[in-house]
C-alpha positions as CSV (number, residue, x, y, z in Angstrom):
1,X,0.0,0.0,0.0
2,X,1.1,3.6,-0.7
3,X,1.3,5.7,2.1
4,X,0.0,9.7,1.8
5,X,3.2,11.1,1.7
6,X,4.9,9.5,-1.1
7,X,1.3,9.4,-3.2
8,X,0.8,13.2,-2.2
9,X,5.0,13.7,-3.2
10,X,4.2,12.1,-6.4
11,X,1.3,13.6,-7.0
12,X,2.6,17.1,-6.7
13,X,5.2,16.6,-9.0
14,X,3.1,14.8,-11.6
15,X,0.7,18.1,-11.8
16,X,4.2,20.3,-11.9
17,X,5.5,18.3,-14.7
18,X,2.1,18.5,-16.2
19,X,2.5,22.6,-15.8
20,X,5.0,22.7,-17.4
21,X,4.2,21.0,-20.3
22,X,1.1,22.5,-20.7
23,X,2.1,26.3,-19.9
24,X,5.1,25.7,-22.9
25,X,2.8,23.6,-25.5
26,X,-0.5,25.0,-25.5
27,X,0.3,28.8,-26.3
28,X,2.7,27.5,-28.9
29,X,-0.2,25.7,-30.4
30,X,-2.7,28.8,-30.4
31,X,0.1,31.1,-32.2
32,X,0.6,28.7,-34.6
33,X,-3.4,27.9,-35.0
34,X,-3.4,32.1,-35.3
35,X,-0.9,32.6,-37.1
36,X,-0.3,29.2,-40.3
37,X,-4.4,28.7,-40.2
38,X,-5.5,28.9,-44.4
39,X,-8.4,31.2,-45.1
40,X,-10.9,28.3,-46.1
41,X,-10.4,26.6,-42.7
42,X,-10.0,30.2,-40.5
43,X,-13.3,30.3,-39.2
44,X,-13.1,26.4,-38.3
45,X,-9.8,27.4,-36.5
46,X,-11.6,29.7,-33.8
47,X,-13.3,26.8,-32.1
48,X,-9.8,24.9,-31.4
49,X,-8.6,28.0,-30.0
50,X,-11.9,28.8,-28.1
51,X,-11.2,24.8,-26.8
52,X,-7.7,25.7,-26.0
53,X,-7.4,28.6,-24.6
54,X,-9.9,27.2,-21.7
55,X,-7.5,24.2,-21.4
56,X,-5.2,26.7,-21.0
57,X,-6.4,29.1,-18.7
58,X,-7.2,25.8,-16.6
59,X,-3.4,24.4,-16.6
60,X,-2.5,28.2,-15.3
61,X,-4.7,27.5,-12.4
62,X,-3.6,23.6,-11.6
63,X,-0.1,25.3,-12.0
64,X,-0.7,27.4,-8.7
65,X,-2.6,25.2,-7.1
66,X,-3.1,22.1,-6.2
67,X,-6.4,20.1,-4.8
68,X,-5.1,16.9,-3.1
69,X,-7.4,14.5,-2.2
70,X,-7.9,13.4,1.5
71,X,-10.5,10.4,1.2
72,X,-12.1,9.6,3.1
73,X,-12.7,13.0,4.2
74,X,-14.1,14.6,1.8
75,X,-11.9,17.0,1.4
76,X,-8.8,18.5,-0.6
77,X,-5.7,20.0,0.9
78,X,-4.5,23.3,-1.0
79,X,-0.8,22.8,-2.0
80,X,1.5,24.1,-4.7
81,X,3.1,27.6,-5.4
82,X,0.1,29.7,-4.0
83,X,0.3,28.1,-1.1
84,X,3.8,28.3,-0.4
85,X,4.5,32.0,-0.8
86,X,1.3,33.7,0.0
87,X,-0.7,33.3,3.6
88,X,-4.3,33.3,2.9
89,X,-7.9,31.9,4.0
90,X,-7.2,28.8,2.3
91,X,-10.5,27.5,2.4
92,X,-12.1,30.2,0.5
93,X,-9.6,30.5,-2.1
94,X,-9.6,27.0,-2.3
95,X,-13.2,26.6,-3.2
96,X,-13.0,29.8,-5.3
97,X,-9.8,27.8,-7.3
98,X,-11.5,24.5,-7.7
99,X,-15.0,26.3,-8.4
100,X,-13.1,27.6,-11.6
101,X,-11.3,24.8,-12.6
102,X,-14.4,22.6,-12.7
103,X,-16.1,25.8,-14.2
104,X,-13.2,26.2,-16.9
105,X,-12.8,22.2,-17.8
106,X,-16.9,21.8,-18.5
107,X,-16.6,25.2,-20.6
108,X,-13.9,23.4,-22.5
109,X,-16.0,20.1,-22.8
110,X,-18.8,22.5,-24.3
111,X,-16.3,24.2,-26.9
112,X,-16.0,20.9,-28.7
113,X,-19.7,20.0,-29.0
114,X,-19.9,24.0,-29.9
115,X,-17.9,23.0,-32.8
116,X,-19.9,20.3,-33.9
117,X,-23.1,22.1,-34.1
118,X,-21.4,25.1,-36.7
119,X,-20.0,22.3,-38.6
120,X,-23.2,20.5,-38.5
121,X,-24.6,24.0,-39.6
122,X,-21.7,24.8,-42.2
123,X,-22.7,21.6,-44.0
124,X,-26.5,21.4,-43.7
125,X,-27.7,24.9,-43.8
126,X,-24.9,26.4,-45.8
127,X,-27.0,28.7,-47.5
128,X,-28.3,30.2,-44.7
129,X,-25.4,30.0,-42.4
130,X,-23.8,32.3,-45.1
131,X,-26.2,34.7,-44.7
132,X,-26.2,35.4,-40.6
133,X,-23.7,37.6,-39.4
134,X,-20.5,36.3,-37.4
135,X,-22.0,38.1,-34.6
136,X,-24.9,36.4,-33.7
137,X,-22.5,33.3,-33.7
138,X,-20.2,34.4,-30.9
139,X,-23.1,35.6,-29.0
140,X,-24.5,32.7,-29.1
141,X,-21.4,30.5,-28.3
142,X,-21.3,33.4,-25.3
143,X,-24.5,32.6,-24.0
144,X,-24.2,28.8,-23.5
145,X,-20.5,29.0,-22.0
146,X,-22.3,31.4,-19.7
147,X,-25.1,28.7,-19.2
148,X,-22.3,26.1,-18.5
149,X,-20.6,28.5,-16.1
150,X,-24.1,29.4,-13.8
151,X,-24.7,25.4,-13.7
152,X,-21.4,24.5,-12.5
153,X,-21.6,27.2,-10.0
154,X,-24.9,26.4,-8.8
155,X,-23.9,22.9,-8.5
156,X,-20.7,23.0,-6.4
157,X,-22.1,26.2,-4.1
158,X,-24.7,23.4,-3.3
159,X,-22.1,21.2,-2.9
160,X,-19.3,23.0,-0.7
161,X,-19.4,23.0,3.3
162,X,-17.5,24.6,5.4
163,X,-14.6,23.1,7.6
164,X,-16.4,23.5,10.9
165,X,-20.0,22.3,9.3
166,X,-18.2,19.4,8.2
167,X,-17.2,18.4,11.8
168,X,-13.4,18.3,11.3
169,X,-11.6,18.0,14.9
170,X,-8.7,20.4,14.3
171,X,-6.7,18.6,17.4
172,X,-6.7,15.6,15.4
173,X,-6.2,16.6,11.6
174,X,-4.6,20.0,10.5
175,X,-7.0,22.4,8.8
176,X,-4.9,25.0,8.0
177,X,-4.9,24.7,3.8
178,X,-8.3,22.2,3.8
179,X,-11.5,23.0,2.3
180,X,-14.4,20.2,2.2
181,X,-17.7,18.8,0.9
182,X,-21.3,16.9,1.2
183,X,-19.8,13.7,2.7
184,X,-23.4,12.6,2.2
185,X,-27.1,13.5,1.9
186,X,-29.1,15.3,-1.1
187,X,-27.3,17.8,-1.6
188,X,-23.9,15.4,-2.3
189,X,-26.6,13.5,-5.0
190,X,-28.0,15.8,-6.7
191,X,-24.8,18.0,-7.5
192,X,-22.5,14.9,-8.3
193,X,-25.8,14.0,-10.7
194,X,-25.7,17.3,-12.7
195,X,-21.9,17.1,-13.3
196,X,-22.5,13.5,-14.7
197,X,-25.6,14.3,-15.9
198,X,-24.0,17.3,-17.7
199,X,-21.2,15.1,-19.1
200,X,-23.8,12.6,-20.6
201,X,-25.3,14.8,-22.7
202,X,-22.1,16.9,-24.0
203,X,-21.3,13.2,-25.3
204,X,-24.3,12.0,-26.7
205,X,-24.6,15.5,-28.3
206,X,-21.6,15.4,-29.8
207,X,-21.9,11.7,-31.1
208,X,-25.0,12.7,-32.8
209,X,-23.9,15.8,-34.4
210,X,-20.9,13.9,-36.1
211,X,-23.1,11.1,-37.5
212,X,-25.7,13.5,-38.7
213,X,-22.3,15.4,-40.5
214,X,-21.1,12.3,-42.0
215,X,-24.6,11.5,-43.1
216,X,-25.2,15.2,-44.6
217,X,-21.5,14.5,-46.3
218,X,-22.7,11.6,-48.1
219,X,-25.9,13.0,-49.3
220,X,-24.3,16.1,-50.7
221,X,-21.5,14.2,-52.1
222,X,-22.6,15.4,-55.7
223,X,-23.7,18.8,-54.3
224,X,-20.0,19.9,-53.7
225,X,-18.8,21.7,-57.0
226,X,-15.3,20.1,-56.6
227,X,-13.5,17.1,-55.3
228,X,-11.0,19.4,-53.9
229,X,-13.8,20.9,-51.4
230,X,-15.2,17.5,-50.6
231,X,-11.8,16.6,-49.6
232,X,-11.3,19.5,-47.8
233,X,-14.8,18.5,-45.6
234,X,-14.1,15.2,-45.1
235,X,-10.7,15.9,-43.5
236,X,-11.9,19.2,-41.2
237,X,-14.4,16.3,-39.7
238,X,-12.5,13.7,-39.6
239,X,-9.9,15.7,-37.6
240,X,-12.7,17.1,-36.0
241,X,-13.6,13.7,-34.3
242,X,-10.4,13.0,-33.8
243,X,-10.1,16.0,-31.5
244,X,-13.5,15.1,-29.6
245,X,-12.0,11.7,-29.0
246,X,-9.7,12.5,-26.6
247,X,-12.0,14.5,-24.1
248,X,-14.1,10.7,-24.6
249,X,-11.0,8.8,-23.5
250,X,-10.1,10.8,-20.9
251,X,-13.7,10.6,-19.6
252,X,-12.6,7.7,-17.5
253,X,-10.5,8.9,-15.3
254,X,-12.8,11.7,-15.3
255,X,-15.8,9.2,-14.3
256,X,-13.2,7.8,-11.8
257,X,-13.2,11.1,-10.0
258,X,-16.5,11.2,-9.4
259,X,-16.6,7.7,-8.2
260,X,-13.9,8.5,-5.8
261,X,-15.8,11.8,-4.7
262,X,-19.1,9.7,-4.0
263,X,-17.8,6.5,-2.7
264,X,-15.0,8.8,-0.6
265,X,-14.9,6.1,2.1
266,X,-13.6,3.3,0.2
267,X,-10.3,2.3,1.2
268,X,-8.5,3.2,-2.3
269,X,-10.4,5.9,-3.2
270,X,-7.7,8.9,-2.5
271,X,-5.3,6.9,-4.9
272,X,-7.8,6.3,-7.7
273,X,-8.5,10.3,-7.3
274,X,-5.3,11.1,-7.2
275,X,-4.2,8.6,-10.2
276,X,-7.2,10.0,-12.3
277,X,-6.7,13.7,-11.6
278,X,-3.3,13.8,-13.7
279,X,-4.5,12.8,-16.8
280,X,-7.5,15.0,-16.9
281,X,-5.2,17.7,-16.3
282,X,-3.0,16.8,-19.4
283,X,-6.0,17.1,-21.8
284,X,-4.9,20.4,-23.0
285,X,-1.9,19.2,-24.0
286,X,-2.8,16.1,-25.9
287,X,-5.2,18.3,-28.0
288,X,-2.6,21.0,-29.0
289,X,-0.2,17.8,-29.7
290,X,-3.0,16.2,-31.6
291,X,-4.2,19.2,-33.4
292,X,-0.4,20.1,-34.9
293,X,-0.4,16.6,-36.1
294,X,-3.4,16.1,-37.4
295,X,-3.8,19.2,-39.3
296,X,-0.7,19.8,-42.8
297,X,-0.6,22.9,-42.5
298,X,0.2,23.3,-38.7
299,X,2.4,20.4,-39.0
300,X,4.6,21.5,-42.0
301,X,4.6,24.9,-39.7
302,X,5.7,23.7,-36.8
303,X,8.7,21.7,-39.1
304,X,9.8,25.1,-40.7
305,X,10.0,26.6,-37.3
306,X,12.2,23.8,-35.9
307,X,14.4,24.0,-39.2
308,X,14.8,27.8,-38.9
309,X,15.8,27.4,-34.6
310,X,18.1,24.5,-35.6
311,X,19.9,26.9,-38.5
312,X,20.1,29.9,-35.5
313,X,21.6,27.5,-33.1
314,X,24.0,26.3,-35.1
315,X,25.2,29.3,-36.7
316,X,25.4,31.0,-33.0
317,X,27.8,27.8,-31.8
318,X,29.6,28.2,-35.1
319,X,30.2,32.1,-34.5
320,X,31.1,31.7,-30.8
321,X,33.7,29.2,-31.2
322,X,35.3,29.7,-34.7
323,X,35.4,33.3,-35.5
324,X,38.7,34.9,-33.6
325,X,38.1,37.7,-30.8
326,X,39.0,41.2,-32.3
327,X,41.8,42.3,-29.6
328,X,41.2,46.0,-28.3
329,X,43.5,48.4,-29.2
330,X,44.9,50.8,-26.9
């Protein structure tokens, strides 16, 4: 059996590794996405930086701070960089942290089903789609990431519980960085339930919009006034599913957390949390890795860049330890 303080030294080290990866690949990713996108495909480009740059903004947060799990309390300990430098209430900026990485990683989920409705919409209402002004788009895409972000909230205010509610003797465990939850009752249920419940229905959604795009793809196969464009469509979704995949297969661990959360007294449940926590964390990553590969134009961009750093560093080492020193003359 592991004992805490090698699975929480682990643990920590995982999620700074994880940081650091992220915080390095991800922005490369988006300036690349930004800057080597073609004009047919720039529109389609905004939702895998909208998906990023939550992923993002998430990883900046996990590299602060970090929830470790103390099952079978239900609780979390606050560790990492914030809580090493700065003395704070940890329990309030602890549920305000995790509030907004749960906020920020179901905002990401929705970017993706997002982008299979406008693709859905490209392809099966192109006429009309042409027609409506970019506007009404983004506010729409505004309105249900603001939808996301009141549900989440609601959920995990009805959720949270403070350290003295939750009955925590301070003699015998140290609450100095915890914060807590619903160890049981209603309230543990029904917020749990919306999360999964909320998670069901991103993934159903989204495996229904990409068979009804495959299925309008076939239909207008004769529609399309050139084999290039049909090419074109087919690979945008087929890279487009490829992408979604990886929020599916990383659903498991992300299941597992929620498993561990509701059966928190089961004896390895703070190991499962803990083991399941650092992939979900890494998403971000895998889809800016995923997207540069999957995509030519990214991928031949990113190889020009490494060709052009390789040329600099050699010619710098060449310069610094051929050319002669001019001597000073006095």
């Amino acid at each position: 059996m592991v004992s805490n303080e090698i699975l929480e030294m682990v643990y920590d080290r995982a999620l700074n590794v994880t940081s650091c990866a992220s915080l390095t690949v991800i922005p490369f990713t988006i300036v690349v996405v930004l800057r080597y996108t073609p004009k047919p495909i720039r529109h389609y480009s905004f939702f895998l930086i909208n998906s990023m740059t939550w992923s993002l903004i998430g990883n900046v947060i996990v590299a602060i701070f970090h929830p470790v799990p103390l099952m079978p309390l239900l609780c979390f300990k606050l560790s990492g960089i914030l809580h090493q430098l700065f003395s704070f209430d940890h329990e309030f900026v602890g549920h305000n942290l995790a509030l907004g990485t749960m906020t920020i990683a179901m905002n990401g989920v929705c970017a993706l089903f997002i982008a299979f409705q406008f693709r859905y919409m490209s392809m099966a209402q192109f006429t009309i789609t042409k027609k409506i002004k970019p506007f009404w788009g983004y506010l729409y895409c505004i309105i249900l990431h603001l939808l996301v972000t009141v549900l989440i909230m609601v959920s995990y205010k009805g959720f949270m519980i403070s350290i003295v509610e939750y009955g925590i003797d301070p003699v015998l465990v140290d609450t100095t960085n915890l914060f807590c939850f619903e160890s049981s009752g209603h309230r543990k249920n029904l917020s749990l339930g919306v999360v999964f419940a909320y998670s069901m229905t991103v993934a159903f959604g989204i495996m229904i919009f990409s068979s009804l795009c495959f299925a309008k793809l076939r239909k207008k196969t004769n529609v399309f006034q050139s084999s290039k464009t049909m090419k074109l469509q087919r690979s945008l979704l087929r890279n487009l599913v490829a992408l979604s995949s990886i929020p599916f297969v990383l659903s498991i661990p992300g299941l597992t957390v929620l498993a561990a959360l509701y059966f928190n007294a089961f004896t390895d449940s703070r190991l499962l949390c803990s083991i399941a926590i650092v992939p979900i964390t890494n998403h971000g990553t895998i889809m800016a890795i995923v997207t540069i590969f999957m995509f030519k134009d990214y991928r031949q961009a990113v190889l020009r860049i490494a060709h052009r750093t390789m040329i600099n560093w050699t010619m710098i080492r060449f310069l610094r330890y051929n050319v002669p020193k001019v001597q000073p003359r006095y």
